[in-house]
DRENNUTI-571204 format. One record per residue (C-alpha): x, y negated, z; residue in one letter. Coordinates in steps of 0.001 Angstrom, whole numbers. Example, Ala and Ser with C-alpha at 12.3 -4.5 7.8 and 13.67 -1.06 7.14 Angstrom:
! DRENNUTI-571204
         x         y         z   rest
     12300      4500      7800      A
     13670      1060      7140      S
This chain:
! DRENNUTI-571204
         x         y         z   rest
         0         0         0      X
      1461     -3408      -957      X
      1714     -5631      1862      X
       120     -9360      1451      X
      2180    -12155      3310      X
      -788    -12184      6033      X
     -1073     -8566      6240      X
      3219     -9142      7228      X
      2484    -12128      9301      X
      -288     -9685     11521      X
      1713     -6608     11716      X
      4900     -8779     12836      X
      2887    -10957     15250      X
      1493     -7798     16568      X
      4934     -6680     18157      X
      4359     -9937     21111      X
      1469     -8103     21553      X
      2842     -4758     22705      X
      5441     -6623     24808      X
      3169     -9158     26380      X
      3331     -9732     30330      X
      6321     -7179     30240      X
      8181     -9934     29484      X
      8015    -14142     29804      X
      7183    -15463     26449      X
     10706    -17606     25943      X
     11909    -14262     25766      X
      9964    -12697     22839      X
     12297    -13990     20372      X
     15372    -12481     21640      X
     13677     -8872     22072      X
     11480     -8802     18688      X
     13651    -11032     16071      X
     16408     -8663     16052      X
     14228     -5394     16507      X
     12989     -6564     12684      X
     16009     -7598     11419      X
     17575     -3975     12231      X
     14208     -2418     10794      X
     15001     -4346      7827      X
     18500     -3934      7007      X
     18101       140      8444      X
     15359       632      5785      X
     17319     -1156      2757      X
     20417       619      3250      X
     18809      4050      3629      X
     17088      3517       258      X
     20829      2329      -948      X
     22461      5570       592      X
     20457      7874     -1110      X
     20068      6162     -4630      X
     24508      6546     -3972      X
     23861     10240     -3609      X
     22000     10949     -6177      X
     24466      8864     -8316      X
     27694     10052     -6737      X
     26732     13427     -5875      X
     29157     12443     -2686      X
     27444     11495       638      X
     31037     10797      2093      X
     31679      8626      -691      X
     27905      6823     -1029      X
     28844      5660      2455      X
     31841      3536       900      X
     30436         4      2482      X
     31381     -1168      -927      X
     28938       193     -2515      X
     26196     -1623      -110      X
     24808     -5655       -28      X
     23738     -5276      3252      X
     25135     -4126      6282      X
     26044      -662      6915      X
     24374      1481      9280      X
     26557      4567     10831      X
     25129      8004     10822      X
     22911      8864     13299      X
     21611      5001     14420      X
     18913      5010     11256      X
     15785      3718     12257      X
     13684      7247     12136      X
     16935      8162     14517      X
     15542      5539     17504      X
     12238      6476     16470      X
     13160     10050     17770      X
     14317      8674     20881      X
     11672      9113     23802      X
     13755      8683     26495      X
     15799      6334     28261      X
     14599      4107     24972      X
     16599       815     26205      X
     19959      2570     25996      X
     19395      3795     22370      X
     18740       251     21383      X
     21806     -1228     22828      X
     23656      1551     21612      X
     22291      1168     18110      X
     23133     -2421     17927      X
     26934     -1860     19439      X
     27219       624     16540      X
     25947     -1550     13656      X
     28262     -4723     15195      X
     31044     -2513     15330      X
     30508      -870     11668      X
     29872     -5062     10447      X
     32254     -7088     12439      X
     30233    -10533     10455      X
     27237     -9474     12913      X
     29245    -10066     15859      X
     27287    -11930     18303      X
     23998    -11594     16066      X
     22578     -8362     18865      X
     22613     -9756     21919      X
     19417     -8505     23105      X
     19997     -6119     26398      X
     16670     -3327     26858      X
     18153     -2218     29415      X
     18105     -5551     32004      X
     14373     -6211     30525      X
     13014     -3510     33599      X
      9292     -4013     32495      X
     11029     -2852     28926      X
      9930       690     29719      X
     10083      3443     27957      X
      6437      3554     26885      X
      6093      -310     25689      X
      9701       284     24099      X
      8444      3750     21953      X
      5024      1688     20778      X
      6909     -1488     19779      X
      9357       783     17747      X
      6428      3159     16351      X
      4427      -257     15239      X
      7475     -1484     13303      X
      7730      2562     11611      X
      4093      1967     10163      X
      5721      -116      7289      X
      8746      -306      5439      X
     10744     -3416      4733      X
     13380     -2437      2268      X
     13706     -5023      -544      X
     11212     -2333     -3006      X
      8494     -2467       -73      X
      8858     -6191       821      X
     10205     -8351     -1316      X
     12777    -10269       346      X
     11220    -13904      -109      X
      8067    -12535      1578      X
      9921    -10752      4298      X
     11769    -13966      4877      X
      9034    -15949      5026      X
      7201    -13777      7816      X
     10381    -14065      9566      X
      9873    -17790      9814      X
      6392    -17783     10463      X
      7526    -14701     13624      X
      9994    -17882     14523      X
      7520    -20250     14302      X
      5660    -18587     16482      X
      7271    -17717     18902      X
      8392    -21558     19294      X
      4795    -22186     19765      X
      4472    -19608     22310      X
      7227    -21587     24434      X
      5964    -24834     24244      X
      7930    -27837     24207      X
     11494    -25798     24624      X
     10634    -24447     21581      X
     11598    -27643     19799      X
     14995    -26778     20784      X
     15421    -23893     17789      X
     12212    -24799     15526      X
     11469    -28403     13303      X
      8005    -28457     12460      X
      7772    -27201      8525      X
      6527    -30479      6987      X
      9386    -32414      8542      X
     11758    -29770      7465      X
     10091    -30068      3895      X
     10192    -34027      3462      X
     14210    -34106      4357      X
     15319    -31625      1715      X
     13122    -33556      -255      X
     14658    -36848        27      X
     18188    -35664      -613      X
     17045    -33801     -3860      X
     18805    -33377     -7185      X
     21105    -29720     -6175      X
     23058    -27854     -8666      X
     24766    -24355     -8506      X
     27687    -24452     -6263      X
     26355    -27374     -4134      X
     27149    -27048        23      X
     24743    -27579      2422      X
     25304    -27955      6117      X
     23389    -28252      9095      X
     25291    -29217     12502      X
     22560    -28327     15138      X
     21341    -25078     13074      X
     18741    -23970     15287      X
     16977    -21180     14100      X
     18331    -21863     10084      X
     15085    -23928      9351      X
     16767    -26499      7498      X
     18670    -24195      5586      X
     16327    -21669      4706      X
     14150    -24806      3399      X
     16908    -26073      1320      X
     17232    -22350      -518      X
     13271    -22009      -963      X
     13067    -25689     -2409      X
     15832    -24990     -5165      X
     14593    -21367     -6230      X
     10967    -22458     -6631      X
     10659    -26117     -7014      X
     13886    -26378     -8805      X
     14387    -23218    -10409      X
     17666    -22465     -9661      X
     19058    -19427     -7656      X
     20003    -19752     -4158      X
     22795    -17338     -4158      X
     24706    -19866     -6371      X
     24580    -22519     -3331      X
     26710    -22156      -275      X
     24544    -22549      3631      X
     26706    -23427      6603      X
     25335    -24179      9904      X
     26816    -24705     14045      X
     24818    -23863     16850      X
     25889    -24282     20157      X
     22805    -21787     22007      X
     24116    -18539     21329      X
     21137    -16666     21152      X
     19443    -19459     19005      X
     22428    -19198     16585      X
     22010    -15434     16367      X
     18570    -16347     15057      X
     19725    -18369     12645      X
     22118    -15615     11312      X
     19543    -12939     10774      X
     17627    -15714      9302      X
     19981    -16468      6720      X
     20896    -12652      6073      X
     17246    -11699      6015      X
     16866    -14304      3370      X
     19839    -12659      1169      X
     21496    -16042      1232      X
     25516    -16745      1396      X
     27047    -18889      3870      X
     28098    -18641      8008      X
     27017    -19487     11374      X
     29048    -20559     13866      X
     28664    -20906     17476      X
     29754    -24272     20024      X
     28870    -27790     19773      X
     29273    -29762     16456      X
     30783    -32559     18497      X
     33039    -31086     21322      X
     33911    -28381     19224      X
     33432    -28276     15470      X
     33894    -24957     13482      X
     34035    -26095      9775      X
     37004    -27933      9443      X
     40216    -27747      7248      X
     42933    -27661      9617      X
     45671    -28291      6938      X
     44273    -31671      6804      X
     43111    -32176      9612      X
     39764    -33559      8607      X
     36260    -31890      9208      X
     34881    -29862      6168      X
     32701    -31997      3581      X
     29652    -30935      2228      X
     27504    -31907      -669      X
     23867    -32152      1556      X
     23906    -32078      5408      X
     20722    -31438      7349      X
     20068    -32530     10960      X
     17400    -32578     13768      X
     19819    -32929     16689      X
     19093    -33037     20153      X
     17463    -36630     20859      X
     19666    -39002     23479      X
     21740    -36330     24854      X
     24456    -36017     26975      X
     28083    -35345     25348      X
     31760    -34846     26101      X
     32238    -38688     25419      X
     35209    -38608     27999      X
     36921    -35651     26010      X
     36714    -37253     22642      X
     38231    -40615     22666      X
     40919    -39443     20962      X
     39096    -37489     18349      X
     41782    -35924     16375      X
     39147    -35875     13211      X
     38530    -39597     13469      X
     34502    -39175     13791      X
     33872    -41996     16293      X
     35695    -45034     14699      X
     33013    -47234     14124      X
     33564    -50103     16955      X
     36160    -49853     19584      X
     33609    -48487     22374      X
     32486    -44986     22035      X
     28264    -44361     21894      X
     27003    -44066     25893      X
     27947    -40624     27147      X
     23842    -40154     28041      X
     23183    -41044     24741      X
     24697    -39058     21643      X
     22618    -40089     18872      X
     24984    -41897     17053      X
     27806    -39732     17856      X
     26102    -37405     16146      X
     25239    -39583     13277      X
     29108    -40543     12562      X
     30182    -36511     13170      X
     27398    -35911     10085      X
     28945    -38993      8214      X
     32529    -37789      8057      X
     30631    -34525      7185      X
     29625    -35916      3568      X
     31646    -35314       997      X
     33241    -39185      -862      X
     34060    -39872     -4402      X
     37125    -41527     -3034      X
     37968    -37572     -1735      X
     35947    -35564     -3412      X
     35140    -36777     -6495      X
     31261    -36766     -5888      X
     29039    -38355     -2643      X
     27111    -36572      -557      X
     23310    -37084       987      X
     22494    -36199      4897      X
     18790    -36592      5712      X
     18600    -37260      9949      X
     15890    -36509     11997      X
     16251    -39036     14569      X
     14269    -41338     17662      X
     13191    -44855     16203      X
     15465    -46466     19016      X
     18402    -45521     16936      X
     16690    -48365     14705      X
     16530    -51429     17550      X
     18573    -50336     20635      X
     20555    -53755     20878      X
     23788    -52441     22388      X
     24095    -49768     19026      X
     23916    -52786     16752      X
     28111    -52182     16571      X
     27506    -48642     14970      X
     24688    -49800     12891      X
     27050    -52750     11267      X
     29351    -50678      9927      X
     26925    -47966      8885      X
     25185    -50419      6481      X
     28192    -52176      5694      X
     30112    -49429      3900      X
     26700    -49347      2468      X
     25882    -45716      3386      X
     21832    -46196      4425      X
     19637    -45336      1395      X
     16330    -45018      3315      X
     14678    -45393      6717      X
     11741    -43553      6924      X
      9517    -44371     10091      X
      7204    -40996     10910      X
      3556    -40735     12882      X
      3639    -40077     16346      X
      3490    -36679     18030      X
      4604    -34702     14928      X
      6936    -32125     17313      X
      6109    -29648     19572      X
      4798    -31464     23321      X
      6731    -33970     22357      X
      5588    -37820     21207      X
      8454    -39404     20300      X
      8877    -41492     17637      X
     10604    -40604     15189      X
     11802    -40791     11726      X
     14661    -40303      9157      X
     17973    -41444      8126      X
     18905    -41165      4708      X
     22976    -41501      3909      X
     24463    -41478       716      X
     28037    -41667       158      X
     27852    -42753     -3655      X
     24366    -44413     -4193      X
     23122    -45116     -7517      X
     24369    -48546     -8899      X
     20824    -50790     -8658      X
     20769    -49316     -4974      X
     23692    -50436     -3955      X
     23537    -52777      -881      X
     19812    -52007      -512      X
     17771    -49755      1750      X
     14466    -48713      1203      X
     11824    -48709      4282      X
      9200    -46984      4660      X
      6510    -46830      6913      X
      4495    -43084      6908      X
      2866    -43771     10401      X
      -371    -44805      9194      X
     -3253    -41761      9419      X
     -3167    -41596      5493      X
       146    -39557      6209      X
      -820    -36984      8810      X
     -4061    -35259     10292      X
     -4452    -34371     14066      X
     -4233    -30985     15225      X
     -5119    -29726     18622      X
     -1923    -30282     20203      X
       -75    -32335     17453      X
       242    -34308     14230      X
      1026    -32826     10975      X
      2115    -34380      7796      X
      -282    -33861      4825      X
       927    -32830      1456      X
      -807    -36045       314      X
      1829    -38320      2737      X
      5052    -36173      1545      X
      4001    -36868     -1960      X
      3308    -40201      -797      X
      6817    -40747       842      X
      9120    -39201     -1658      X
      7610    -40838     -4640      X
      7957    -44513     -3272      X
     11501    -43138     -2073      X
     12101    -41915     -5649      X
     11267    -44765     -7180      X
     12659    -47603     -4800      X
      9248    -48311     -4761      X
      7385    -51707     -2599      X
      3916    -51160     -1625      X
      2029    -53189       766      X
      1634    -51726      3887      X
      3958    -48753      3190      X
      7322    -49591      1396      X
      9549    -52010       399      X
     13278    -52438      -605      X
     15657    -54986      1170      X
     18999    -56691       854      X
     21801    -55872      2933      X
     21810    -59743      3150      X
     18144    -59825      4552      X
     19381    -56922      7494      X
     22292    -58718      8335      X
     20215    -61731      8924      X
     18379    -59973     11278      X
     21851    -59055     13201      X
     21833    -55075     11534      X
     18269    -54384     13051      X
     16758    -52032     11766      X
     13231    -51629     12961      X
     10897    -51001      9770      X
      8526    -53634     11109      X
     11063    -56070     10382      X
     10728    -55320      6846      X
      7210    -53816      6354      X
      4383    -55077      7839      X
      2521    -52633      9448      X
      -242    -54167     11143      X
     -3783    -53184     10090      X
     -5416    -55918      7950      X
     -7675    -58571      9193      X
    -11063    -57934      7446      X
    -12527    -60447      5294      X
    -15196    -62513      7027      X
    -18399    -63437      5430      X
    -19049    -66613      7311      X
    -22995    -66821      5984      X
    -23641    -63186      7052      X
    -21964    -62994     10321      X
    -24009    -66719     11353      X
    -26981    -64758     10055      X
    -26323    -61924     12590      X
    -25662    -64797     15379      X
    -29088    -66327     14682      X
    -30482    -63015     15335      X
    -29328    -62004     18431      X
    -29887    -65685     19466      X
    -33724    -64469     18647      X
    -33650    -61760     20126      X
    -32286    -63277     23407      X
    -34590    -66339     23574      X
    -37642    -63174     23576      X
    -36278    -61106     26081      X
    -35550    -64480     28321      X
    -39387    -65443     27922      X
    -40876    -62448     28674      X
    -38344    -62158     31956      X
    -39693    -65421     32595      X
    -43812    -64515     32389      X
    -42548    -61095     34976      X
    -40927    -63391     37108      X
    -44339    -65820     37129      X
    -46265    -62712     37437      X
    -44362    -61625     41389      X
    -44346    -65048     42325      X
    -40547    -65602     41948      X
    -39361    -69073     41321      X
């Protein structure tokens, strides 16, 4: 039977189900997500094997891992081998995972899962969660991988839900995800995309599905990097990309204390084509560690960013992270999720300056409230650009999305509409100025206004006084002046009528 997306969706949902109240819901992800994965990559490489025996005639030799594009799984930790497994249950798992890690040394750190410290984990709940995952396979024949991948996200998404506001910490809502691959458009085969507070891959895994079916290229021609410091978030975000066939590395630590892609010959941090970011809002970092940043990231005034506040350390780590034409030969485009203080705050003027005067801000986009996860921040994005088009240069477009025309209310938050993305990349596209919505401006104009960049500086985004029809609305005054003057007289004949003065 072929499997519809929301047949997958259900029967992957289902697995929180059989684990419910065994254990707290933060910790569904790190019990299920890699439980699928292994079903996945089990079930693709057993239909590999024996398509290598029947070719090779060898079943020492169809185990060459050469032979395989996925990971190899050693005899005897197959998933019908767990599924024969009825006791002690939590052991096999670990013991299963150990195996594959140490069989695929690139999955180190992606099991970390441990059945056996889950106590509520018992046997029985253990057997039924790995029966419900036998009922279907999800080899690449079975599933294709785009669909599999999808339900993946969709289990992540989720599960992010389930968690609440923490959730936020791995998981940008989709729309948001959507609109900032959208505004740094225009890939080609061999382009780099990076993404220094990974999460769960959202970004990425955005980027891949925006170029294969929007774009019609291929994914496996583009390169997806990513750093996460949460180590089980980032092993999320490695299944995710491996689940999704697509080429490219995690890496665990912080982006800022610690980054991972760098070329060391130079000393200078890797430089990518596109970098995507949704990093941690006015947090705390290791400002007293890197004043002598041997990458340079954090030369934009003399006086680092406030150690309680690392948005804009964050935002000159991702600048140094786009590739120059002065380097490179070709600019680079980051699209930042980021607080709307980041815009105004007075004292972060000094980073702002020389931001927009090496002319790197193509667009501010200012988003509705409420759009994340018990969270109703305002927000909105940063656009760089490294090598803007010639009749942008020393402009930046605004634009203002915060109006309901962009977003409908859910239950517990907003949600951009197709409509408003349309809406949003279109004036973006076309440095477009529209009342109420967009307009482009000068550096000369920002400057005036001492590097501020609040979008109601530029846009004016108060609602419209409505027209007044001076001979109607006197009409409606006469009335009510009526009306009063009858009410008042008959008060007056009840008032004769008790005898009150």
């Amino acid at each position: 039977m072929t499997l519809s997306l929301e047949d997958l969706d259900s029967h992957l949902f289902k697995c929180a189900d059989i684990i419910r109240d065994a254990v707290d819901p933060t910790d569904y992800k790190e019990f299920i997500l890699p439980l699928v994965y292994y079903k996945a990559i089990s079930d693709e490489f057993e239909k590999q094997y024996e398509q290598n025996v029947e070719e090779y005639g060898d079943e020492e030799l169809a185990r060459n891992p050469s032979l395989y594009d996925v990971p190899v799984v050693p005899e005897g930790y197959l998933w019908e081998d767990l599924r024969a497994v009825s006791d002690n249950v939590d052991e096999a798992l670990n013991e299963a995972f150990d195996a594959v890690t140490d069989e695929n040394p690139e999955l180190t750190g992606v099991f970390r899962a441990d059945y056996i410290d889950a106590d509520a984990l018992d046997d029985d709940r253990l057997g039924k969660l790995v029966e419900h995952l036998s009922t279907h396979d999800l080899d690449r024949d079975s599933i294709p991988p785009d669909m599999l991948g999808e339900a993946y996200m969709d289990l992540v998404r989720q599960f992010a839900e389930e968690e609440g506001k923490s959730g936020g910490q791995f998981f940008t809502p989709p729309h948001i995800v959507e609109l900032c691959v959208r505004l740094v458009d225009e890939f080609e085969d061999g382009d780099t995309f990076h993404d220094p507070t990974v999460g769960s891959g959202g970004m990425l895994i955005e980027a891949a599905r925006y170029y294969r079916e929007e774009l019609g290229g291929d994914p496996s021609k583009l390169r997806f990097t990513g750093q996460e410091i949460n180590p089980d978030i980032a092993a999320i975000a490695k299944m995710n990309l491996s689940i999704h066939g697509l080429h490219g590395s995690i890496e665990r630590e912080d982006s800022l204390s610690s980054p991972a892609f760098t070329d060391e010959d130079q000393n200078e941090l890797t430089r990518f084509n596109r970098v995507l970011a949704n990093f941690p809002f006015s947090a705390d970092w290791a400002k007293d560690e890197l004043q002598d940043d041997p990458y340079e990231r954090f030369d934009w005034h003399e006086k680092l960013p406030r150690a309680d506040r690392g948005d804009y350390a964050f935002i000159m780590h991702i600048a140094k992270q786009l590739k120059t034409p002065e380097k490179d030969g070709e600019g680079g485009k980051a699209a930042i999720v980021i607080p709307h203080g980041v815009l105004f705050r007075k004292h972060e003027g000094r980073y702002r300056k020389p931001m927009l005067e090496n002319d790197m801000v193509e667009a501010v986009v200012g988003l509705p409230e409420n759009l994340f996860q018990n969270n109703s921040i305002p927000s909105g994005i940063l656009v760089l650009n490294t090598d803007k088009p010639e009749e942008r240069e020393d402009e930046v477009q605004f634009i203002h999305a915060a109006d309901e025309d962009f977003y409908q209310e859910l239950s517990n938050q907003n949600e951009l509409i197709d409509e408003g993305l349309d809406h949003i990349v279109e004036n973006f596209e076309n440095w477009t100025t529209e009342e109420r919505v967009s307009r482009t401006v000068s550096l000369e104009e920002i400057r005036e206004n001492d590097y501020n960049l609040n979008i109601a500086l530029y846009v004016d985004t108060t609602e419209p006084e409505e027209d007044i029809n001076v001979e109607e609305e006197l009409g409606k005054l006469r009335e009510l002046q009526a009306e009063r003057d009858e009410i008042e007289s008959r008060m007056n004949q009840h008032m004769r009528a008790l005898n009150y003065e």
